[in-house]
N, CA, C and O atoms as a DFTB+ gen file, in Angstrom:
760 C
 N C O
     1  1      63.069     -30.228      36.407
     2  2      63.240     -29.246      35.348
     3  2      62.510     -29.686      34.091
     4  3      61.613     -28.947      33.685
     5  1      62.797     -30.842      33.402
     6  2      62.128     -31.380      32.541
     7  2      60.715     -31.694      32.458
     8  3      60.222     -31.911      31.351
     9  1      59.751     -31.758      33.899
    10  2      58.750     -31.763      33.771
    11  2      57.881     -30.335      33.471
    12  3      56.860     -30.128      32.817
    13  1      58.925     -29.295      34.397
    14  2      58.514     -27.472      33.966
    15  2      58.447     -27.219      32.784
    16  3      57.543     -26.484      32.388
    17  1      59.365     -27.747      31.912
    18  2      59.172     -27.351      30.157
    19  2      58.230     -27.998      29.982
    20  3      57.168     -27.429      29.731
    21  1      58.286     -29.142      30.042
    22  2      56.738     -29.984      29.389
    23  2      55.460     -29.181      29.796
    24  3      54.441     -29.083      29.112
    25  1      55.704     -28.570      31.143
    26  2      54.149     -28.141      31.473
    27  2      54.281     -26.962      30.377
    28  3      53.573     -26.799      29.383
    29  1      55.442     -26.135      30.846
    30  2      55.169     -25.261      29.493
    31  2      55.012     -25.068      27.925
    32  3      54.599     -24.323      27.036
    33  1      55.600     -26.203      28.205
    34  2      55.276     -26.767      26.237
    35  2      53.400     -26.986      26.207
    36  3      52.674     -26.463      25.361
    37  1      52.989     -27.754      27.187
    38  2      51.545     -28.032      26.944
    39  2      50.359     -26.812      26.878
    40  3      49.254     -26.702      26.346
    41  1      51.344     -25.851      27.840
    42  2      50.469     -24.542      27.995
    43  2      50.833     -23.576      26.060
    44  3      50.297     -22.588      25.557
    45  1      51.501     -24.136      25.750
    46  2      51.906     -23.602      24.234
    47  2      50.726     -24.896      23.320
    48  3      50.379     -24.746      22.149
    49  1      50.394     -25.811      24.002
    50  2      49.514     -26.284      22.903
    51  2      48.223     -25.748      22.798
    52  3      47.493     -25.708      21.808
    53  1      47.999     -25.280      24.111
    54  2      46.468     -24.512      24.084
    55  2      46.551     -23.505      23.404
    56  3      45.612     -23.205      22.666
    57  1      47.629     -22.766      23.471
    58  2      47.436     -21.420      23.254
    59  2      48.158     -20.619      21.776
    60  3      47.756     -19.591      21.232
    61  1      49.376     -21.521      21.372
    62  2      49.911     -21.146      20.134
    63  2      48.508     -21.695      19.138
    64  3      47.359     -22.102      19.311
    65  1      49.569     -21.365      17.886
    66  2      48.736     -22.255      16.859
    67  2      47.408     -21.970      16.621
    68  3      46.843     -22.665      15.777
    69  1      46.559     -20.788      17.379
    70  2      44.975     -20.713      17.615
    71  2      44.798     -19.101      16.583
    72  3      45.429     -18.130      16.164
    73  1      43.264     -19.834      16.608
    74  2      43.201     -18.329      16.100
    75  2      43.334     -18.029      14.317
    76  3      43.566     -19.035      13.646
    77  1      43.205     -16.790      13.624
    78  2      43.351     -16.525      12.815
    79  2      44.355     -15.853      12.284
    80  3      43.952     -14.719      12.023
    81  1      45.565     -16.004      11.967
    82  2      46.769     -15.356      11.031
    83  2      46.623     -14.191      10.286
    84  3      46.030     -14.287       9.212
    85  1      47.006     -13.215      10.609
    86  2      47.166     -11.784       9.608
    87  2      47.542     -11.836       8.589
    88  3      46.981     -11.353       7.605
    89  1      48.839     -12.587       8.607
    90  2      49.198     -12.554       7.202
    91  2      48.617     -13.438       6.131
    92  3      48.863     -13.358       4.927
    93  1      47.781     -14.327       6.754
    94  2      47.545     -15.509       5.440
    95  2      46.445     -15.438       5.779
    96  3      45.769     -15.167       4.786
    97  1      45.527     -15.577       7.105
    98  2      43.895     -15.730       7.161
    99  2      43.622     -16.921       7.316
   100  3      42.443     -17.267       7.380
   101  1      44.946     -18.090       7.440
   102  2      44.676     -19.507       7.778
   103  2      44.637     -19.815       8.950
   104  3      45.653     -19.665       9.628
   105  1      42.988     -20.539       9.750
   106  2      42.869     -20.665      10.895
   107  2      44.292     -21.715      11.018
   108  3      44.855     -22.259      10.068
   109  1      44.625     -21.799      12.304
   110  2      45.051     -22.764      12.940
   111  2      44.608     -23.689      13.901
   112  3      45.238     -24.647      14.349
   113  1      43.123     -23.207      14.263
   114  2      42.642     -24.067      15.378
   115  2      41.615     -25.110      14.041
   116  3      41.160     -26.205      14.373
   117  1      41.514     -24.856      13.390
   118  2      40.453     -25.287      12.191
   119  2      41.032     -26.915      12.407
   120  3      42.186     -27.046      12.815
   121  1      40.353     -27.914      12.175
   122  2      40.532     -29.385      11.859
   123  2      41.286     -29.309      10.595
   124  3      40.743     -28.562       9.782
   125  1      42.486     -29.915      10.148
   126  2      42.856     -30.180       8.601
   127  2      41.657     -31.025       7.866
   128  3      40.730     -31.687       8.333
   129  1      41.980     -30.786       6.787
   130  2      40.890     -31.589       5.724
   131  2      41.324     -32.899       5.597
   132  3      40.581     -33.548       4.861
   133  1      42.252     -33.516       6.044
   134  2      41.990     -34.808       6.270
   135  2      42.498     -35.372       7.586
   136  3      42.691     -36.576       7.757
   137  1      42.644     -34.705       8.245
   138  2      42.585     -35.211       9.836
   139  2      44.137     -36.027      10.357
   140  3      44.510     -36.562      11.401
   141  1      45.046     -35.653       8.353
   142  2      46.261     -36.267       9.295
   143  2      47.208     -35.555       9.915
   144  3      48.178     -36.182      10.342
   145  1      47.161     -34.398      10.068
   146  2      47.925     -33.617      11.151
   147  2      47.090     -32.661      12.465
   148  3      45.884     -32.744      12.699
   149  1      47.966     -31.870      13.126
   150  2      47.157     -31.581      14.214
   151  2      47.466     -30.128      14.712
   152  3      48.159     -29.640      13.819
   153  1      47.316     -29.342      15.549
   154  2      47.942     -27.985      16.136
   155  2      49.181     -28.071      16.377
   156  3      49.964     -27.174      16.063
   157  1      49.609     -29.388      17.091
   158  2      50.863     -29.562      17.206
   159  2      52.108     -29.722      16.428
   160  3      53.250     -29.320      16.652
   161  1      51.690     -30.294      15.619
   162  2      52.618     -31.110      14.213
   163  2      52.739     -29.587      13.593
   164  3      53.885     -29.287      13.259
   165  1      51.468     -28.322      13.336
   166  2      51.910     -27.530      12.738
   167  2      52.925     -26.246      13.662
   168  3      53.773     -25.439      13.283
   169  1      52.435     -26.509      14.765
   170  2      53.713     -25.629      15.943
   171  2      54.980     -25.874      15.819
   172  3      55.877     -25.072      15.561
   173  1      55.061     -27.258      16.051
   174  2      56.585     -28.141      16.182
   175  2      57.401     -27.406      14.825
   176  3      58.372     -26.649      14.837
   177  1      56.629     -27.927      13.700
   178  2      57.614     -27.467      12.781
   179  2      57.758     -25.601      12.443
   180  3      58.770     -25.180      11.884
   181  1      56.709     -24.717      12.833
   182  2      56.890     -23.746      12.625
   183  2      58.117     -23.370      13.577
   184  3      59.132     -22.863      13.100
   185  1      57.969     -23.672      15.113
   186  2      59.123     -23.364      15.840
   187  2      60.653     -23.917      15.605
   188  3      61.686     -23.433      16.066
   189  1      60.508     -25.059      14.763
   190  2      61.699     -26.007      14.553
   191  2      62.112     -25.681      13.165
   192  3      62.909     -26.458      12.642
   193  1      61.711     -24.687      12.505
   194  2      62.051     -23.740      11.378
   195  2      63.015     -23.036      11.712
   196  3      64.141     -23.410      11.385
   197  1      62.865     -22.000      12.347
   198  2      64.134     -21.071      13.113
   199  2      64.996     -21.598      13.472
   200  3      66.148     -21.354      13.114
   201  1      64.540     -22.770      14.564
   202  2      65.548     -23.210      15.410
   203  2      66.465     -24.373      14.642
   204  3      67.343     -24.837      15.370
   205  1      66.412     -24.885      13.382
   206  2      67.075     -25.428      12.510
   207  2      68.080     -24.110      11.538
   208  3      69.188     -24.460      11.133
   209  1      67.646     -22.833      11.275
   210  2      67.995     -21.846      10.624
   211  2      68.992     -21.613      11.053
   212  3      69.970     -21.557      10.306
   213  1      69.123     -21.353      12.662
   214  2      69.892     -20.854      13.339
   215  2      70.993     -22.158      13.911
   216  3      72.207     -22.124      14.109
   217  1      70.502     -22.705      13.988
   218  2      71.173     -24.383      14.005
   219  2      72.749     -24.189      12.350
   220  3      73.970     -24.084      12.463
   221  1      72.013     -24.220      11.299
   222  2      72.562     -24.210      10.325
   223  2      73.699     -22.815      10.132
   224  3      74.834     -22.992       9.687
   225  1      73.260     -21.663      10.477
   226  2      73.866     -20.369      10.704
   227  2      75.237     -20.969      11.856
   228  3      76.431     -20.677      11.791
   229  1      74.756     -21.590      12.545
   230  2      75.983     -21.849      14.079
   231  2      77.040     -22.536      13.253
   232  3      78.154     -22.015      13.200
   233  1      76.755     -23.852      12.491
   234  2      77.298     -24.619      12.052
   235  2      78.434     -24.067      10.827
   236  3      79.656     -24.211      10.825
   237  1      77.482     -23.336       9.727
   238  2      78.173     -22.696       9.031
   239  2      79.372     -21.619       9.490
   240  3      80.176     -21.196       8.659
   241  1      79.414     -21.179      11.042
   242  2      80.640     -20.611      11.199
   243  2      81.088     -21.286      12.053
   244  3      81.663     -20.575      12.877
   245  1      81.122     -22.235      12.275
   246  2      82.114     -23.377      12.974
   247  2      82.405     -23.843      12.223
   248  3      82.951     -24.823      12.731
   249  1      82.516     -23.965      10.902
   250  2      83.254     -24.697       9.298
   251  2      84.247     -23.697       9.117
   252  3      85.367     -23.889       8.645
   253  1      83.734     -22.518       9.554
   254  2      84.817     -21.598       8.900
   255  2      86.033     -21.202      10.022
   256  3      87.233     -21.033       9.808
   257  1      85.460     -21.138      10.988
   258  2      86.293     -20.901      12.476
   259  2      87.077     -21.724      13.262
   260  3      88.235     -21.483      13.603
   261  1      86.290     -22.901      13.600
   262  2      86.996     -23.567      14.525
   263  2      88.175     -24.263      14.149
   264  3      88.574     -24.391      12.992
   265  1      88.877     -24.837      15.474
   266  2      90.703     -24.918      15.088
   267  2      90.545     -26.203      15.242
   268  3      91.640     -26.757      15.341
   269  1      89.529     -27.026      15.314
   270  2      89.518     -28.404      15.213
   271  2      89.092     -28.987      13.871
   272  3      88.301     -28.315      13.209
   273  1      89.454     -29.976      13.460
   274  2      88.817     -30.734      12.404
   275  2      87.754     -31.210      13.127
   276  3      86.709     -30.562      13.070
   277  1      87.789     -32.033      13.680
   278  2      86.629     -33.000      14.464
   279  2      85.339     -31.876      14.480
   280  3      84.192     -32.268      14.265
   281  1      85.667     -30.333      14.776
   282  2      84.080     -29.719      15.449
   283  2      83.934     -29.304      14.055
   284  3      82.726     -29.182      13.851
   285  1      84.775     -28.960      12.729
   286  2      84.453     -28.872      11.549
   287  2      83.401     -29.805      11.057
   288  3      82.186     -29.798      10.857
   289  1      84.426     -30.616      10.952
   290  2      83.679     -31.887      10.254
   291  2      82.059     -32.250      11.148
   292  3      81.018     -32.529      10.553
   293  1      82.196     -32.159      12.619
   294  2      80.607     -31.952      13.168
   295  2      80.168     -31.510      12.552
   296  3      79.428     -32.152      11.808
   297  1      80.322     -29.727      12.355
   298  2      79.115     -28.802      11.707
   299  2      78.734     -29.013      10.134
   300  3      77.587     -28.871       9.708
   301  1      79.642     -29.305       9.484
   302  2      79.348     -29.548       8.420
   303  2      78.451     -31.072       8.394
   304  3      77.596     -31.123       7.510
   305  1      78.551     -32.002       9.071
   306  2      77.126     -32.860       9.108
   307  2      76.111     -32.408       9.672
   308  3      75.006     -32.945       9.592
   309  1      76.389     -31.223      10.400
   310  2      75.008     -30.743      10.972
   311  2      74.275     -29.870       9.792
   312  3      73.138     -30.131       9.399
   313  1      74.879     -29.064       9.407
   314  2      74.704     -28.143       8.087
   315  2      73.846     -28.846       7.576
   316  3      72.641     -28.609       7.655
   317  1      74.439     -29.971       6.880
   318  2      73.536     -30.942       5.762
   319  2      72.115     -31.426       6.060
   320  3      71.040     -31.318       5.469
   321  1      72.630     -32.166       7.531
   322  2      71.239     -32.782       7.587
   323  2      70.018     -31.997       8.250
   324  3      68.925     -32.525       8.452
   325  1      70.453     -30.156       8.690
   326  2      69.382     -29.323       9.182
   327  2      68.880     -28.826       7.811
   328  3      67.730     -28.605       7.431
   329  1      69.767     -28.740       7.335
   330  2      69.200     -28.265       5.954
   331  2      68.312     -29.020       5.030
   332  3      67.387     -28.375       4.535
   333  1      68.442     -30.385       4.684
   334  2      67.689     -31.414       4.425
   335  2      66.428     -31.154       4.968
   336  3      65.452     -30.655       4.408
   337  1      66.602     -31.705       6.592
   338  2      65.101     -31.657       7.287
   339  2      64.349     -30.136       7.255
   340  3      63.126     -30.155       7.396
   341  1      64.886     -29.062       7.110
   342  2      64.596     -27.711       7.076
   343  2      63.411     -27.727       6.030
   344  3      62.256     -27.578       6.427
   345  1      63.769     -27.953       4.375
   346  2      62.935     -28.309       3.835
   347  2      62.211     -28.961       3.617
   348  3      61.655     -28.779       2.534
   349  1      61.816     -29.939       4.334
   350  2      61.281     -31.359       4.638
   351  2      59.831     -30.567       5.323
   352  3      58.650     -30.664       4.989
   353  1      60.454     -29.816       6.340
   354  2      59.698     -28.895       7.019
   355  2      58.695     -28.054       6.540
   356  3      57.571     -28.021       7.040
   357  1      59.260     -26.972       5.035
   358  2      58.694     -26.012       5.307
   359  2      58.046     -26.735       3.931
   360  3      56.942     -26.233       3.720
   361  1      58.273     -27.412       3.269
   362  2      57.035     -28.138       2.194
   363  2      56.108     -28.982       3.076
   364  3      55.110     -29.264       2.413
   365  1      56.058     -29.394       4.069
   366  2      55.017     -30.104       4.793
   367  2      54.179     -28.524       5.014
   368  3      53.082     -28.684       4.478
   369  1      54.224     -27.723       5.331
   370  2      53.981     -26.567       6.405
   371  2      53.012     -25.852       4.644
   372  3      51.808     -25.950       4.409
   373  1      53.856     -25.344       3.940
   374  2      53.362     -25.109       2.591
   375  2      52.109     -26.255       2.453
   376  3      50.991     -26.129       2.952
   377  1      52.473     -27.118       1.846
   378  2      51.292     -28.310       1.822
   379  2      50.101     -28.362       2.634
   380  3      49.154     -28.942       2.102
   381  1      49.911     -27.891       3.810
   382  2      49.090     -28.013       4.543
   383  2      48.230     -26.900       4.512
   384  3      47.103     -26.805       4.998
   385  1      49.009     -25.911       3.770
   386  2      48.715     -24.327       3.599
   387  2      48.968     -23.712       5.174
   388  3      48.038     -22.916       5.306
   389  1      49.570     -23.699       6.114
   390  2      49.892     -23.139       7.365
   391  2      50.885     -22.513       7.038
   392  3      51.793     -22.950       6.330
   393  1      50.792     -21.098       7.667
   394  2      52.750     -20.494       7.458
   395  2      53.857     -20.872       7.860
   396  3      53.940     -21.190       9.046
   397  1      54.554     -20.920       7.358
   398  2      55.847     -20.946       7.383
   399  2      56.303     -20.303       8.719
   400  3      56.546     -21.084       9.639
   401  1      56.394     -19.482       8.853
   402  2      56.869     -18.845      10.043
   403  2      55.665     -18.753      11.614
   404  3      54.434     -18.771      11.588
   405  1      56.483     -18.668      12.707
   406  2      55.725     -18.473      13.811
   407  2      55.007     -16.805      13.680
   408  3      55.531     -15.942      12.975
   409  1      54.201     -16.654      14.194
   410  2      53.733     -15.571      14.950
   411  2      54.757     -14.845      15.777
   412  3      54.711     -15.131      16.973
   413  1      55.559     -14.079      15.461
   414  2      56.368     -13.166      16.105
   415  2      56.055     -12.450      17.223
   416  3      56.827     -12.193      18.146
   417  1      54.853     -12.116      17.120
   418  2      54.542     -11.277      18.352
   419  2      54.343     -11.856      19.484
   420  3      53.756     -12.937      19.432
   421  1      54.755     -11.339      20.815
   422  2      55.587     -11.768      21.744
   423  2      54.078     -12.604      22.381
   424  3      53.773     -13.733      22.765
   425  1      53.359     -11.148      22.191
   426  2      51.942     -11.541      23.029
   427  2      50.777     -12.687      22.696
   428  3      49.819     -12.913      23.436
   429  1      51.085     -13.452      21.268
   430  2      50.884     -14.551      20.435
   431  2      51.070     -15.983      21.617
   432  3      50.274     -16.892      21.855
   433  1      52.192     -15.761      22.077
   434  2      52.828     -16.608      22.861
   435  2      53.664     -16.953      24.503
   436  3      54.536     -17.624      25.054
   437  1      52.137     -15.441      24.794
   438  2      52.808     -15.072      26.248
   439  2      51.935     -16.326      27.236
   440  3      50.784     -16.755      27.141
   441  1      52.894     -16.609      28.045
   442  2      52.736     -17.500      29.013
   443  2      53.104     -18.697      28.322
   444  3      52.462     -19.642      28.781
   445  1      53.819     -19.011      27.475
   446  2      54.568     -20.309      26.694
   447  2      55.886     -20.486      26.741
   448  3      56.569     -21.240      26.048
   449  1      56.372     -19.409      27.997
   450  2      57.671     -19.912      28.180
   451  2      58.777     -18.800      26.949
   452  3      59.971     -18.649      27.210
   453  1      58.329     -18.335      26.060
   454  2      59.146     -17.741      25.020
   455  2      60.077     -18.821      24.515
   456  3      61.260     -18.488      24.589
   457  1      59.814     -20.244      23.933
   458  2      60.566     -20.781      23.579
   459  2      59.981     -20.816      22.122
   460  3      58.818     -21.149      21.891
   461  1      60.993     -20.401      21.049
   462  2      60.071     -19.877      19.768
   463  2      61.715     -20.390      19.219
   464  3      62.059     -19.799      18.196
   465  1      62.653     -21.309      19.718
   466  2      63.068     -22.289      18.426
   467  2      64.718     -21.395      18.143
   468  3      65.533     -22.029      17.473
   469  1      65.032     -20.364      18.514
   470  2      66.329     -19.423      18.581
   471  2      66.197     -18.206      19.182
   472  3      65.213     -17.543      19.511
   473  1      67.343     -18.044      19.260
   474  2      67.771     -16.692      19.737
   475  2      69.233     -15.842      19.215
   476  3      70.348     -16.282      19.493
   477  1      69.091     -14.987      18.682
   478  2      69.738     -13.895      17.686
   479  2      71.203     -13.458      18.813
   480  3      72.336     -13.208      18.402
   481  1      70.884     -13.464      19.866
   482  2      72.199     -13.336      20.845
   483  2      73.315     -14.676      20.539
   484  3      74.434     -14.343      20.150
   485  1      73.063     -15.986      20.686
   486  2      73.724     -16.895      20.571
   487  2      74.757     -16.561      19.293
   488  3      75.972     -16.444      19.449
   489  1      74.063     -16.425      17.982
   490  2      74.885     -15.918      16.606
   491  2      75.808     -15.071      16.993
   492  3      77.004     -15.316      16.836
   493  1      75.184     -13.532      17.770
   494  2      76.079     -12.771      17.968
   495  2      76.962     -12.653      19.007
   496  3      77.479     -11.577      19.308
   497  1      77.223     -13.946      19.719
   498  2      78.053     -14.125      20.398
   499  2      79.018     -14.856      19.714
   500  3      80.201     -14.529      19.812
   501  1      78.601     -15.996      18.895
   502  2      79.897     -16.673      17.891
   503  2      80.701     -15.871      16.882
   504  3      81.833     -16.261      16.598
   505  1      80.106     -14.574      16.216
   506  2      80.211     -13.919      15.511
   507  2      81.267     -13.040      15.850
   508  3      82.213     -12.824      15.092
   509  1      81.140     -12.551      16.916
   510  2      81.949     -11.821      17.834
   511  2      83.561     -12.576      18.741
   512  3      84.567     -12.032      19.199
   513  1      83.139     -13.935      18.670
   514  2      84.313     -14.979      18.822
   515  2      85.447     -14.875      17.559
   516  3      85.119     -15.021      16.381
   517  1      86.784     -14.608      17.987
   518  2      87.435     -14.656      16.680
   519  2      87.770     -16.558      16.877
   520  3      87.699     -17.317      17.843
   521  1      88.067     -16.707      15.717
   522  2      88.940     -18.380      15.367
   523  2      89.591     -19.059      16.190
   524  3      90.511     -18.483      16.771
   525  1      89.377     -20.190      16.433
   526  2      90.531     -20.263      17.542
   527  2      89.993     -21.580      18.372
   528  3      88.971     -22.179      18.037
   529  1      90.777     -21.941      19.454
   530  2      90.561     -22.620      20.725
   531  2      89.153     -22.064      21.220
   532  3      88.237     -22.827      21.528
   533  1      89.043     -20.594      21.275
   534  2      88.407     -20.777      22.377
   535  2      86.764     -20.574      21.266
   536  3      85.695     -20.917      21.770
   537  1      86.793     -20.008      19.815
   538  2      86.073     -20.636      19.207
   539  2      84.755     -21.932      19.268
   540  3      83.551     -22.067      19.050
   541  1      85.651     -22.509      19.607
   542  2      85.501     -23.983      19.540
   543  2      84.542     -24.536      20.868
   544  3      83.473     -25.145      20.909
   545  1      85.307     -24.105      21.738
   546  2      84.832     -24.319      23.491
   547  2      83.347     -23.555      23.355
   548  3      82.516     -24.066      24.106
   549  1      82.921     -22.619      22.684
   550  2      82.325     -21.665      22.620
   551  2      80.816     -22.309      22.190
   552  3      79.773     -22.492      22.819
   553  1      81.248     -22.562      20.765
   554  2      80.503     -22.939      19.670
   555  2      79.951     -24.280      20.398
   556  3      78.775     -24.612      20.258
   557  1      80.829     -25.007      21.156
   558  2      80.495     -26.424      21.279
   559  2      79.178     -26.752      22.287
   560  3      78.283     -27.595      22.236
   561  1      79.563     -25.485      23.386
   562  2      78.888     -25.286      24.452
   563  2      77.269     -24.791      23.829
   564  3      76.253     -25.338      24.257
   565  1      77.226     -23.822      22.900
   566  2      76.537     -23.096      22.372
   567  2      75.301     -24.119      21.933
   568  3      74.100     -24.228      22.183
   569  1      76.310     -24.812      21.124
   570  2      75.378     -25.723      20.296
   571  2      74.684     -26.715      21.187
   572  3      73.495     -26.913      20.938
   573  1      75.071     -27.176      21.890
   574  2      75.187     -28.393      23.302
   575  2      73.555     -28.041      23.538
   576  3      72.569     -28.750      23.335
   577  1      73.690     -26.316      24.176
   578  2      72.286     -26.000      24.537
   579  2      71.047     -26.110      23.378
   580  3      69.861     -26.430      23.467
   581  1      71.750     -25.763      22.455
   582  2      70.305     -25.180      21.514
   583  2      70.104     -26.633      20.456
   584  3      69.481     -26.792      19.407
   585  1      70.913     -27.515      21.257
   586  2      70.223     -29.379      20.468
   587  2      69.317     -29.812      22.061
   588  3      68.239     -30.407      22.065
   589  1      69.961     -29.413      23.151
   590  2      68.746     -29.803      23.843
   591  2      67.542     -29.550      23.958
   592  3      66.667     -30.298      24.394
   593  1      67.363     -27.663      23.275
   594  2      65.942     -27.099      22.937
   595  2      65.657     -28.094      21.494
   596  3      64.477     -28.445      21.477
   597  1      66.094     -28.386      20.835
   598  2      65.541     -29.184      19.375
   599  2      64.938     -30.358      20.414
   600  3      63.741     -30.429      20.693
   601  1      65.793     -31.116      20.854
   602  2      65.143     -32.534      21.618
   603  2      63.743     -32.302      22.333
   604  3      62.784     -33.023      22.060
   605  1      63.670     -31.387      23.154
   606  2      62.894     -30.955      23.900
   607  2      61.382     -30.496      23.066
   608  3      60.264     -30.772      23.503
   609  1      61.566     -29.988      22.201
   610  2      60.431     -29.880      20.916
   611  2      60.336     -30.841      20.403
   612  3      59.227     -31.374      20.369
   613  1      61.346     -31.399      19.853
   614  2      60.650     -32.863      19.313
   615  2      60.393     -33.719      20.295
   616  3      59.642     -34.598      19.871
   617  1      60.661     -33.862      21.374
   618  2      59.887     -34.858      22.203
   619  2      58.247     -34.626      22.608
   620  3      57.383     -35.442      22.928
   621  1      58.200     -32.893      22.421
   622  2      56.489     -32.797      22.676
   623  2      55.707     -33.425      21.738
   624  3      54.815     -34.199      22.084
   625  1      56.051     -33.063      20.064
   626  2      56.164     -33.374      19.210
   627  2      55.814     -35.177      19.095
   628  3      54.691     -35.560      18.769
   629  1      56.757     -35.993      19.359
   630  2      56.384     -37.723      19.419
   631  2      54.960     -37.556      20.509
   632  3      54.025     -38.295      20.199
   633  1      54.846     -37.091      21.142
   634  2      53.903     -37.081      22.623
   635  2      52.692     -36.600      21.751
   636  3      51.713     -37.341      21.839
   637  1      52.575     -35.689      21.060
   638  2      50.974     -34.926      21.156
   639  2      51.003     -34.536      19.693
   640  3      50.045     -33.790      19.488
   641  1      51.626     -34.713      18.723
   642  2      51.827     -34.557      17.443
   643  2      51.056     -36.089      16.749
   644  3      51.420     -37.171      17.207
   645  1      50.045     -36.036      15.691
   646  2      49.647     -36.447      14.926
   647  2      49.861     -37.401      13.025
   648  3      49.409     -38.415      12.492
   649  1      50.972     -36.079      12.582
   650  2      50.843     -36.722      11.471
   651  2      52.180     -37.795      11.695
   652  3      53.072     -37.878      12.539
   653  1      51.875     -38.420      10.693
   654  2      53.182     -39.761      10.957
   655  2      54.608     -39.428      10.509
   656  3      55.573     -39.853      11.143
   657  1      54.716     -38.801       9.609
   658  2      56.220     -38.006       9.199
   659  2      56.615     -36.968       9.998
   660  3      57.833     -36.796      10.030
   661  1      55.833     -36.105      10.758
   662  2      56.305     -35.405      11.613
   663  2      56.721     -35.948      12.635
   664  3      57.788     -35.610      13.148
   665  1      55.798     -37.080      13.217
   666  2      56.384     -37.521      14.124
   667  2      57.775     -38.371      14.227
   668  3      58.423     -38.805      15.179
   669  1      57.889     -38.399      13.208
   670  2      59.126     -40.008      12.280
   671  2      60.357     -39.075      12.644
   672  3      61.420     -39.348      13.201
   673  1      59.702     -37.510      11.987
   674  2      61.240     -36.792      12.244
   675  2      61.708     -36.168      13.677
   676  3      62.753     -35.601      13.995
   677  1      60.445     -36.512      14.475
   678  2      60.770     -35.794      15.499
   679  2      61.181     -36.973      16.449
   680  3      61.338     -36.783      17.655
   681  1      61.350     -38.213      15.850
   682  2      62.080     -39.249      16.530
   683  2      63.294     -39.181      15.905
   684  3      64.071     -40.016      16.369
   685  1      63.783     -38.474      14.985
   686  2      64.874     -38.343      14.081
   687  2      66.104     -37.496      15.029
   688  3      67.236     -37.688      15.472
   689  1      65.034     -36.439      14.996
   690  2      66.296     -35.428      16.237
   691  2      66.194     -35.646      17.227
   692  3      67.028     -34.975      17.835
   693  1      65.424     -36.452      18.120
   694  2      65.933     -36.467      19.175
   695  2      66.964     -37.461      18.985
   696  3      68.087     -37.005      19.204
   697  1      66.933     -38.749      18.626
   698  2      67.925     -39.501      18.375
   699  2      69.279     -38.893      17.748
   700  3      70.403     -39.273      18.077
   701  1      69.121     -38.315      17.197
   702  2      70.799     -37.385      16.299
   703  2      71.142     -36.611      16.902
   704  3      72.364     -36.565      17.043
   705  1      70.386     -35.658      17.542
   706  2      70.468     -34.650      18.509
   707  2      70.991     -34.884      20.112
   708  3      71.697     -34.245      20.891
   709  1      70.584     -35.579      20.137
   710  2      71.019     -36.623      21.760
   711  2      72.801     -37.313      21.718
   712  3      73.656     -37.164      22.591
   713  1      72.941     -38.155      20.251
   714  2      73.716     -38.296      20.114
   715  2      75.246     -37.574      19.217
   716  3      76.291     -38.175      18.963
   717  1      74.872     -36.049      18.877
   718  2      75.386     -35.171      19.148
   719  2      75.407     -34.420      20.091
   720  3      76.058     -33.424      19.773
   721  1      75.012     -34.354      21.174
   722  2      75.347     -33.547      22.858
   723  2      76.363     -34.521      23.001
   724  3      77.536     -34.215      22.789
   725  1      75.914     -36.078      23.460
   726  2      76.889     -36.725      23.573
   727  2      78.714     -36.470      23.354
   728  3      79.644     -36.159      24.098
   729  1      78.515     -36.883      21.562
   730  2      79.837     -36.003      20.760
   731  2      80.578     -35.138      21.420
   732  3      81.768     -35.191      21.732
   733  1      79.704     -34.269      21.622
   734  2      80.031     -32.661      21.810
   735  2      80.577     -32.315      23.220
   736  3      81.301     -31.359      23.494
   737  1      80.012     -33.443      24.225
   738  2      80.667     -33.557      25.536
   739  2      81.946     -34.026      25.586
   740  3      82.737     -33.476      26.352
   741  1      82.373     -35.160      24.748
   742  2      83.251     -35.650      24.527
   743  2      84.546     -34.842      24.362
   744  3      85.610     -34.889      24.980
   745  1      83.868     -33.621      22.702
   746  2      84.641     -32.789      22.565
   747  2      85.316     -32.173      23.685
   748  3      86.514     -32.404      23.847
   749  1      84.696     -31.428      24.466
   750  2      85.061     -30.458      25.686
   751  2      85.416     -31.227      26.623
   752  3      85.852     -30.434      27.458
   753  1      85.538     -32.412      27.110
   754  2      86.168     -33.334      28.047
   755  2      87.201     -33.855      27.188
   756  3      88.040     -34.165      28.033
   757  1      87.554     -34.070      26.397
   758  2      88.574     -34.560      25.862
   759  2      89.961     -33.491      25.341
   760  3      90.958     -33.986      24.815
């Protein structure tokens, strides 16, 4: 399984990131002007934009919902430190002059697997969870998946990514991220 994403992550290095932007007119296949980042470093974080957004969105109603302290007190360290790296993100991304956001359109990124960092169903499934036990089971599971998509990007990321802070952080989540699944198993087995 893990080698199928990778192939599909690699088929997203050829093919995202290329090309000329509508909204801004900034190539992405262009060399940076000083050669310390790469196609990748600017993918990783455009996709790991959302998928931190929505990361932070999960978290913020598991502060307010869940019937545990323990998955509270989780989200609220998750809150902080997606939010931290969030902007960490989108001033590298600014700085480089690359957008901020992915390419939305589907066909931008067809044959890449559609892994573009979230998905708007997950929210509206927690959203739709009232408070509670099963809250919790919910949220925990929820989250479980969408830190293994963070790991999974940042591991392409250490592999084929260039600049040195991107890569620093993308040794960041997988390490925090890994050892929140962990946590989080705990939670639901315990």
């Amino acid at each position: 399984m893990q080698r199928w994403l990778f192939a599909v992550l690699l088929l997203a290095l050829t093919g995202c990131g290329t090309g000329v932007t509508e909204t801004t007119g900034v190539s992405l296949s262009a060399p940076p002007p000083d050669g310390s980042y790469n196609d990748t470093d600017v993918m990783f974080l455009q996709m790991a934009v959302p998928q931190h957004e929505q990361g932070i969105e999960m978290a913020r109603l598991a502060t307010e919902r869940a019937s545990r302290a323990d998955v509270r007190n989780l989200a609220a360290a998750i809150e902080a430190t997606q939010s931290d790296e969030l902007a960490e993100m989108k001033d590298w991304l600014v700085k480089w002059n690359q957008p901020v956001a992915y390419d939305p359109d589907p066909n931008a990124h067809k044959g890449h697997g559609g892994m573009h960092g979230s998905d708007p169903a997950v929210l509206e499934v927690l959203r739709d969870t009232p408070p509670g036990p099963d809250f919790d089971a919910r949220f925990l599971n929820l989250l479980t998946g969408h830190q293994h998509g963070a790991v999974e990007l940042a591991r392409m990321e250490e592999k084929e990514g260039r600049h040195p802070d991107a890569r620093a952080l993308a040794g960041r989540i997988v390490k925090s991220r890994t050892a929140q699944i962990q946590q989080m198993g705990t939670y639901l087995t315990g």
